[in-house]
C-alpha positions in Angstrom: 33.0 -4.4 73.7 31.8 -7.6 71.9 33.2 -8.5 68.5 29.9 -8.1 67.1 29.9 -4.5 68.6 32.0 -2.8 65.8 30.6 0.8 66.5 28.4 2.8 63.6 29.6 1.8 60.0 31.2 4.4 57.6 29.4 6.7 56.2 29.6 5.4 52.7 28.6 2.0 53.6 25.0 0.7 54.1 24.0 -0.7 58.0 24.7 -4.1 57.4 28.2 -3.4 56.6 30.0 -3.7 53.3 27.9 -4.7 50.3 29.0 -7.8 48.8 27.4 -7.6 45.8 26.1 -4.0 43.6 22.6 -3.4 44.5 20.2 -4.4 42.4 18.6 -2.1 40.1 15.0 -2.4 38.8 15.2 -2.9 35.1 12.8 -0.3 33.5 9.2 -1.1 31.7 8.5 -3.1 28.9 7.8 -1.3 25.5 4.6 0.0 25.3 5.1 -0.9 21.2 6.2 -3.4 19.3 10.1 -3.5 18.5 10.7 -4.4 14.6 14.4 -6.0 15.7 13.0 -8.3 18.5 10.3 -9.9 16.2 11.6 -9.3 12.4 15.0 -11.0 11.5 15.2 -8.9 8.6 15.0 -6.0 10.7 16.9 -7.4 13.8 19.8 -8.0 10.7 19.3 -4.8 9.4 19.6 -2.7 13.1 23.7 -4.4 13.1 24.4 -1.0 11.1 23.5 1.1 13.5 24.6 -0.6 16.9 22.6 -3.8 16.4 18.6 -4.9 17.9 16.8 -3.0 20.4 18.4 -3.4 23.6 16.4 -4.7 26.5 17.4 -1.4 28.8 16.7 1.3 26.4 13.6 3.0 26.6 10.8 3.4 24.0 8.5 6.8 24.2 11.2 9.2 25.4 11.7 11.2 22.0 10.9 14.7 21.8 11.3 14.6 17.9 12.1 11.8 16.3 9.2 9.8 16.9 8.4 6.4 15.0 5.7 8.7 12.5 8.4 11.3 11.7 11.1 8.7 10.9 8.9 6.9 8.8 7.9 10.3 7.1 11.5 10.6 6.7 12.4 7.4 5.4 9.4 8.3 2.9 11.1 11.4 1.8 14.6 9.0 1.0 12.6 6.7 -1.3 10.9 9.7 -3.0 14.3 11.5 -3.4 15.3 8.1 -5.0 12.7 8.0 -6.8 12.6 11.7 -8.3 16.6 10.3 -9.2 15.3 7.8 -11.4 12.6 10.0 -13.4 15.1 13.2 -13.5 16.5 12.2 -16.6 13.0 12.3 -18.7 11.4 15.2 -16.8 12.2 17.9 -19.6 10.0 16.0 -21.9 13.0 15.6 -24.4 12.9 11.8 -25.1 15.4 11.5 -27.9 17.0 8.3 -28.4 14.7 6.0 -26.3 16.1 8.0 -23.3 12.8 7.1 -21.4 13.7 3.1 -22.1 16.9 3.4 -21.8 17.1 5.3 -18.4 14.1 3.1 -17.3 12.1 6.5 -16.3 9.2 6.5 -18.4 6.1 8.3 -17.5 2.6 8.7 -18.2 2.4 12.1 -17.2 5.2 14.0 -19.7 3.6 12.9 -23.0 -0.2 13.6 -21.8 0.7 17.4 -20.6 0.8 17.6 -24.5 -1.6 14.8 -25.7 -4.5 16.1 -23.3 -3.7 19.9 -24.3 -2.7 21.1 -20.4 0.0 22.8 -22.1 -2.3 25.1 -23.8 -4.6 25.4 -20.6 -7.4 23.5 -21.8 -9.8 21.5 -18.8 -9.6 18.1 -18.8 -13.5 16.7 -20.2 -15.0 20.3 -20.8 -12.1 21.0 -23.6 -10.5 17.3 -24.2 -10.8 13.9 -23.5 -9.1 12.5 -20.8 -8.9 8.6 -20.5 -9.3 8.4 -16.4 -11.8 9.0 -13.4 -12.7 12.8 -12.6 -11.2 13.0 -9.4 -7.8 12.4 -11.8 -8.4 14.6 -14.3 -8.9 17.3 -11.9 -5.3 16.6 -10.4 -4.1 16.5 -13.6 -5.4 20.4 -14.2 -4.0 21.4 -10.7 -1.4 20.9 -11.5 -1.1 22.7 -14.9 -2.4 25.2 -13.3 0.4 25.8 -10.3 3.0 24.2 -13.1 2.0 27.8 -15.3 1.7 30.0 -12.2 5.5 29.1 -11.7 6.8 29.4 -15.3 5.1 33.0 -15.1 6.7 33.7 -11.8 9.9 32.5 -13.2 9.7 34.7 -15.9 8.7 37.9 -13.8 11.1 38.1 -10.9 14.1 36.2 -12.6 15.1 34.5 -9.6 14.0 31.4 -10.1 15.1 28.9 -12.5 13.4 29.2 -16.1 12.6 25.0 -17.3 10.2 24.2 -20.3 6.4 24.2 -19.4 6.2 20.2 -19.5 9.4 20.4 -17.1 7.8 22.5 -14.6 4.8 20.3 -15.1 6.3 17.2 -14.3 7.9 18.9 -10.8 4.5 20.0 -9.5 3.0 16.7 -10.2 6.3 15.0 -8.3 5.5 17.3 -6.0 1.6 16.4 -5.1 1.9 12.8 -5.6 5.2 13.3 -2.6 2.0 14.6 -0.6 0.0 12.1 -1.7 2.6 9.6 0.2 3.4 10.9 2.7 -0.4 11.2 3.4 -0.5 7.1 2.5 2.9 6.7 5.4 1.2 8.8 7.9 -2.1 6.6 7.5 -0.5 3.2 7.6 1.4 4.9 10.8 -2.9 5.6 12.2 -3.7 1.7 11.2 -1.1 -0.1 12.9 -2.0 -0.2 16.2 1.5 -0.3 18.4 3.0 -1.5 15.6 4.2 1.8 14.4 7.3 1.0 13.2 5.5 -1.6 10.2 5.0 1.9 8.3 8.4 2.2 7.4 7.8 -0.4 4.9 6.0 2.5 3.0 9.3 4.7 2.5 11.7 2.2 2.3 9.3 0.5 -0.9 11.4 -0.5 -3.8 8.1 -0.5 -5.2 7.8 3.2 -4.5 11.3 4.0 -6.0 10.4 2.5 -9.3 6.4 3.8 -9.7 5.7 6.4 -7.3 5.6 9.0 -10.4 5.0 6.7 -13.4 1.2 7.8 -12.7 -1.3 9.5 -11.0 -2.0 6.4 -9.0 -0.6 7.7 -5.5 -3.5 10.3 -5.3 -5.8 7.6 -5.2 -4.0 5.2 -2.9 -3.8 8.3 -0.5 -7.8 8.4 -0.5 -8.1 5.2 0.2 -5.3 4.7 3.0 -6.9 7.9 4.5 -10.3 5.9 4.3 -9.5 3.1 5.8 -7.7 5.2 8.3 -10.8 7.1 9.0 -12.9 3.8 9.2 -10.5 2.6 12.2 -11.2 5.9 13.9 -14.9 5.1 13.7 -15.6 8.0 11.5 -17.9 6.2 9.0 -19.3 9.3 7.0 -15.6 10.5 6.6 -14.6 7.1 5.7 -17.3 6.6 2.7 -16.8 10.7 1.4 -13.0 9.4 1.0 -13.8 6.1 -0.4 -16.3 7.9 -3.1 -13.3 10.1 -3.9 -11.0 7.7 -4.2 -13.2 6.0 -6.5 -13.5 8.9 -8.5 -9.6 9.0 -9.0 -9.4 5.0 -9.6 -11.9 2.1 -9.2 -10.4 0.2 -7.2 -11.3 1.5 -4.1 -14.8 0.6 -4.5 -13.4 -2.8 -3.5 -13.0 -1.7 -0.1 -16.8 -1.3 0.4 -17.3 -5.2 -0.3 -14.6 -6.0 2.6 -16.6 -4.3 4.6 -20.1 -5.3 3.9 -18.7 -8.8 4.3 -17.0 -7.8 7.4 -20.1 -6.3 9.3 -22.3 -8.8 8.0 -20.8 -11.4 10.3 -20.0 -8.6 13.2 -23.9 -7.4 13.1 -22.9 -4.1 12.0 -24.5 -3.6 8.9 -25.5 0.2 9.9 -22.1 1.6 9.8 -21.4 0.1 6.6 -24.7 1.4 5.2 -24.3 5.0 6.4 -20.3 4.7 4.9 -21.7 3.5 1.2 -24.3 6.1 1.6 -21.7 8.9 1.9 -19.4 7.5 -0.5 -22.0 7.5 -3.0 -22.9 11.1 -2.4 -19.4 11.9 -3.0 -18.8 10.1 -5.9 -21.7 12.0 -7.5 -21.0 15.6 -6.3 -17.6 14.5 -7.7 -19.1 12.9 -11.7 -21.9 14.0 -12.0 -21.6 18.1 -12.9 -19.1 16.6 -15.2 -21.8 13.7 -16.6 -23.8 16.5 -17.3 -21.3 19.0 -18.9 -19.2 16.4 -21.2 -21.0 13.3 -21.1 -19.0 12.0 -23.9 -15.8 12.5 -22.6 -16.8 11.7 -19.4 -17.9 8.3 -20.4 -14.7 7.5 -22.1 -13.1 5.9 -19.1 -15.7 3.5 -19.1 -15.9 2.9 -23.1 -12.0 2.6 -23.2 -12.0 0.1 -20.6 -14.3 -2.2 -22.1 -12.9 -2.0 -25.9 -9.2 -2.0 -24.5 -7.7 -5.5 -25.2 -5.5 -7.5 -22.6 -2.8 -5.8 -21.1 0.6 -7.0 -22.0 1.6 -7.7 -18.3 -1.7 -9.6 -17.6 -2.4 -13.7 -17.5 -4.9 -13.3 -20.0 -2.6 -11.6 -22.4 0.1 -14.3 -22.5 -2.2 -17.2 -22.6 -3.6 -15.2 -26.1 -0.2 -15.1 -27.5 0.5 -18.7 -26.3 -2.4 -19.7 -28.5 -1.0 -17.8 -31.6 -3.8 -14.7 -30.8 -6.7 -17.0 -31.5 -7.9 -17.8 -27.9 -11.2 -15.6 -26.7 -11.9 -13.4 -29.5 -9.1 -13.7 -31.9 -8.2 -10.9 -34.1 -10.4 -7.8 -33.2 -10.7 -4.9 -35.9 -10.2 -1.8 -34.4 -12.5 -0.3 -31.8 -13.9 -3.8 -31.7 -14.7 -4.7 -28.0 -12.7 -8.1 -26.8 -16.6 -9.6 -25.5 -15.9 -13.2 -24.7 -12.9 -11.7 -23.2 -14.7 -9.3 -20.9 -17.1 -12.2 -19.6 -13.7 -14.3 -18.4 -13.1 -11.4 -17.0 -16.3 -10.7 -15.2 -16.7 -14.2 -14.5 -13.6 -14.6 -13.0 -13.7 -11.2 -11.1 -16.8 -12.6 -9.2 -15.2 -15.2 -8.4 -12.8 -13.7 -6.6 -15.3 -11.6 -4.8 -17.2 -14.7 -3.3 -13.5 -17.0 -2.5 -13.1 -13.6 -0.4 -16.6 -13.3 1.1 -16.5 -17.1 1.9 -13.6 -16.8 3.4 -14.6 -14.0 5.6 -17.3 -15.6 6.4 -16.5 -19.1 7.5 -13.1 -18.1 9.3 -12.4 -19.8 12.9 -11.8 -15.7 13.4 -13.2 -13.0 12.0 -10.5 -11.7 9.3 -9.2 -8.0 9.6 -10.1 -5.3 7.1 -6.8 -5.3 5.7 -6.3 -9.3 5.0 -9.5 -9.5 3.2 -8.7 -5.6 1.4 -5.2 -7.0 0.4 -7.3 -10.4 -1.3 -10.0 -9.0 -2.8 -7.5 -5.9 -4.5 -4.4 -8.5 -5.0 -7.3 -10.7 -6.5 -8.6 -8.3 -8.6 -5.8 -7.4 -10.3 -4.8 -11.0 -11.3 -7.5 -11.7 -13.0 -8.1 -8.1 -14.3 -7.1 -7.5 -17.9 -5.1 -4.5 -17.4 -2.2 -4.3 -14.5 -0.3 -1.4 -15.5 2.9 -1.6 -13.6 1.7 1.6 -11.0 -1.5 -0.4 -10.1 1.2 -2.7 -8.0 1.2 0.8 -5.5 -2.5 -0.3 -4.6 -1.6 -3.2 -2.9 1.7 -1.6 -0.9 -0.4 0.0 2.1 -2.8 -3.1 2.4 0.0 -5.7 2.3 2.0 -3.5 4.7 -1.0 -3.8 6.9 -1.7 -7.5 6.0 1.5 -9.0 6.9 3.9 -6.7 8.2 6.7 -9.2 7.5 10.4 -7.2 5.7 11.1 -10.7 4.3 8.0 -11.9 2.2 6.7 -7.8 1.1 10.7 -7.2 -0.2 10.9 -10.2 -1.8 7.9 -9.3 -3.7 8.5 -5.8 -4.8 11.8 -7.3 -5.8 9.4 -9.1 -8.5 7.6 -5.5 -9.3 10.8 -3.7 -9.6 12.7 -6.0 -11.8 9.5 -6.5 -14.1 10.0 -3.3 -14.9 13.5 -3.4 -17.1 12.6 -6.2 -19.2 9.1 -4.2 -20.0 11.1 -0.9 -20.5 13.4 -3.1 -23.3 10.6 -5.0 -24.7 9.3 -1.6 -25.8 12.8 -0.5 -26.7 12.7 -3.5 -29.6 15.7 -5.9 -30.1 16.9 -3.6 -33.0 17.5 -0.9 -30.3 19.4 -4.0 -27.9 16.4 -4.1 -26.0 14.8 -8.1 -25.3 12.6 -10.3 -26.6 8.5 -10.5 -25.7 9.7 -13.9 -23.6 11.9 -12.6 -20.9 9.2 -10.1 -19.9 6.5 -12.9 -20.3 9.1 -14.3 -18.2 9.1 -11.3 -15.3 5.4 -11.4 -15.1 4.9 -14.9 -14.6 7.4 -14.4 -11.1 5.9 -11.7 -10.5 2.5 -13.3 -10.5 3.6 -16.2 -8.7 5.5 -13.8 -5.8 1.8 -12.2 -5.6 0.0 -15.5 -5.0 2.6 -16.6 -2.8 2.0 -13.8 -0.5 -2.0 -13.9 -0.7 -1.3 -17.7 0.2 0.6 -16.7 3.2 -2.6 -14.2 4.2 -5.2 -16.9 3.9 -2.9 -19.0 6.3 -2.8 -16.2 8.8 -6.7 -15.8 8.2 -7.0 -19.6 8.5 -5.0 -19.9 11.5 -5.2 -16.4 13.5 -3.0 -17.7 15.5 -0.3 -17.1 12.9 -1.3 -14.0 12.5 1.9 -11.3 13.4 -0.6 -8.8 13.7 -2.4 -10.3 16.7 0.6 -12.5 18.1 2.1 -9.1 18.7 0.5 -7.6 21.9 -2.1 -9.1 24.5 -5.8 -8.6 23.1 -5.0 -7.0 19.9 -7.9 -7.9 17.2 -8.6 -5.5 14.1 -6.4 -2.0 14.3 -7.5 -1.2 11.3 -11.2 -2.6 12.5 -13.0 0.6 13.4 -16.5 -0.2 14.9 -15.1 -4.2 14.4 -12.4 -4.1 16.6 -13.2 -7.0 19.6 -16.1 -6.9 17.8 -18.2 -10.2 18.7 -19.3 -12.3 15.5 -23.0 -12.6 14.6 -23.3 -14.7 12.0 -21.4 -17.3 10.1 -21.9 -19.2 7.3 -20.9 -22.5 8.8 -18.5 -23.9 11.2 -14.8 -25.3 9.9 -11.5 -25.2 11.6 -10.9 -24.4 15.0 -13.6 -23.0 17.1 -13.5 -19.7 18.1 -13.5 -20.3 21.8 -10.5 -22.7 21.3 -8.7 -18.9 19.8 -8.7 -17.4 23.6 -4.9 -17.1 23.4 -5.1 -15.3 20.0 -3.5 -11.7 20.9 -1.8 -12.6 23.8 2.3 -12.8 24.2 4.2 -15.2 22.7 7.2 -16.1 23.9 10.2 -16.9 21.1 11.6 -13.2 19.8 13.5 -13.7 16.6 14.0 -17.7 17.3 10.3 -17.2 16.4 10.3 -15.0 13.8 7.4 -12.7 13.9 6.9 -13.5 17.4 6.7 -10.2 19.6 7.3 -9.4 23.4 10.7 -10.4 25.1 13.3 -12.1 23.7 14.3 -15.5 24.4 17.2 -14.6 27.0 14.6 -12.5 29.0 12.6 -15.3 29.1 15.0 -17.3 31.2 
């Protein structure tokens, strides 16, 4: 026998005799999503409390329940918890001592279950005046209506707890606008492409916490998201029926509609947004105009307030006024007198934000994405609008989300919106009551205004240079989620040729290497790189 010739080898050891090194095991696919703690540093810092970043052996897909859409529904139900915290305090309507100041819950909702008579079952614009779109009135009546189905439940089987009618009020209408955004999470979750995990930005909103129930504004917000969400799924009569509602709960979702003429202007696809404003104006009517017909006084009043209101204390226009000593624009305005020359600045500097966003769509290397040009045109709007209650903020939440999914740039600005609200809250309490002067929340607005341009800045970059864009760095030939009948979309017309040319954008979409050394950057990290 040879020395090679060492008979068969053990059982437990392969033919070519003892390994000499483990055998080497196939590492398992890439993530068919995008992984917030490989490409977000905020998040990557935030995922050390629970076992630190994604690990490059775990496996995404594999959950029977917790999925990315029900933990972001459940991080939504935390921040309305939080939220419902905060307002507890004023929800039986008794307001003694400032308490809604002081506790920093105020809300529009517990003094107008009185001031609109819901608490003696009157209909909002057949029996009162109500001061906002149908579509909101009508929510406001629901929910009188299931608020005094409970109290007489309450008071028939005696099992349930017995609260004051404006108290059971307030809980029903906590309870829709919850709905309302949850609907808004699980939209953002439809819009995102396989960046599910962006939605989370919804629940874990400062901005949420503070305003989600300081108005009705959610309901609307949840039209629109659900629009847009429709819109991606190329479901363009849905998409306008839900934009004519939403418009009939707030304006601002009429907005939408010039985004997306300007959109399918340049992608040749002026027929989808045609037969979407077609349905969105049917809807809009079936919603006003029965009412027009019934109440046309009250129904008007939304329209007749809104011109004859003056500037709104949190709005540019307002502070340069009381800069000037009250004398800039109209000066001093009797009452029920209509601010005019204040109303053309407004109108003239509304359309100017509509064509810097139209231009801008149109004469981008790349064509924009829905929700970059939404987020402008809205964000836009409302800084040079003359009212910007502090709930309006929760229209620009789900576009920024979806604009520029970055933790870092959307906290730090609903920081701004959440702190802007104490010094409001004390400026109404008066200094008498150890509340603050008129400056310090002159003071909040101003960075609050400046954290708003900073971020619409950082979107025209992205739009400017798609190649910045975290949106479409984030997985190989992503274009437009959100982008319906756009999506990939090839342009048809331009207004003229600056920047980059588009065929120079090829790589647009495609991996980039970097992980959080290159914050926003998605695909593998660095060290599987090498």
């Amino acid at each position: 026998m040879s020395t090679q010739d060492t008979g068969p080898p053990p059982a437990d050891q392969p033919d070519g005799g003892p390994a000499s090194s483990p055998p080497r095991v196939a590492a398992p696919p890439w993530p068919d999503r995008v992984v917030p703690s490989w490409t977000d540093r905020v998040a990557a810092q935030a995922s050390e409390a629970v076992g630190g970043p994604w690990g490059r052996h775990a496996v995404t897909g594999r959950a029977l329940f917790w999925t990315p859409l029900r933990v972001c529904l459940l991080f939504c139900v935390v921040g309305l918890a939080l939220a419902w915290a905060k307002q507890n305090p004023c929800a039986d309507g008794n307001w003694t001592g400032s308490k809604q100041y002081t506790h920093f819950c105020y809300s529009d909702t517990v003094p107008l279950f009185g001031l609109r008579g819901l608490d003696t079952g009157q209909v909002p614009y057949l029996d009162s005046a109500v001061e906002y779109p149908v579509l909101t009135g009508g929510f406001m009546w629901v929910a009188a209506v299931l608020a005094r189905g409970y109290d007489s439940l309450a008071q028939t089987v005696g099992l349930l707890p017995t609260v004051v009618p404006v108290q059971s009020y307030y809980v029903v209408t906590c309870l829709l606008l919850s709905i309302c955004a949850l609907l808004v999470t699980r939209s953002v979750v439809g819009l995102t492409g396989r960046r599910p995990w962006d939605a989370a930005m919804i629940g874990l909103s400062p901005l949420l916490v503070v305003h989600a129930f300081t108005n009705w504004d959610l309901f609307a917000v949840a039209l629109a998201s659900l629009a847009m969400w429709a819109w991606a799924t190329r479901h363009p009569v849905l998409a306008g029926v839900l934009l004519g509602l939403g418009t009939a709960a707030k304006l601002y979702p009429v907005l939408l509609l010039g985004v997306l003429l300007v959109l399918c202007l340049r992608a040749g696809k002026l027929r989808a947004w045609a037969t979407t404003t077609v349905a969105a104006a049917a809807a809009w009517l079936v919603v006003n105009l029965p009412i027009a017909l019934l109440a046309p006084e009250n129904w008007q009043l939304f329209f007749t307030l809104n011109d004859s209101r003056p500037a709104d204390p949190d709005t540019l226009w307002n502070i340069a006024i009381q800069a000037t000593g009250g004398t800039l624009f109209d000066g001093p305005l009797a009452e029920g007198q209509s601010p005019s020359v204040l109303n053309a600045w407004v109108a003239a500097a509304t359309l100017a934000v509509c064509v810097a966003v139209a231009v801008l769509g149109l004469t981008a290397p790349q064509r924009p994405r829905v929700a970059q040009l939404a987020f402008l045109l809205v964000a836009g709007f409302l800084l040079v609008n003359k009212v910007w209650s502090p709930q309006y903020s929760l229209w620009l939440l789900p576009l920024a989300v979806l604009a520029r999914p970055s933790w870092r740039s959307l906290l730090l600005w609903q920081a701004t919106e959440a702190v802007l609200w104490v010094p409001r809250l004390l400026w109404y309490l008066g200094t008498d009551n150890k509340g603050v002067d008129v400056q310090w929340f002159f003071l909040a607005v101003g960075v609050r205004d400046v954290a708003v341009v900073v971020l619409m800045a950082l979107v025209v970059r992205d739009v400017w240079h798609p190649e910045l864009d975290r949106v479409r760095r984030s997985w190989p030939g992503t274009d437009d989620p959100a982008g319906g009948v756009l999506d990939r979309a090839p342009d048809r017309f331009r207004l003229r040729q600056r920047g980059p040319d588009p065929g120079d954008l090829a790589g647009v979409g495609g991996r980039v290497a970097g992980g959080l050394e290159d914050d926003g950057a998605a695909g593998r990290p660095r060290h599987a790189e090498q």
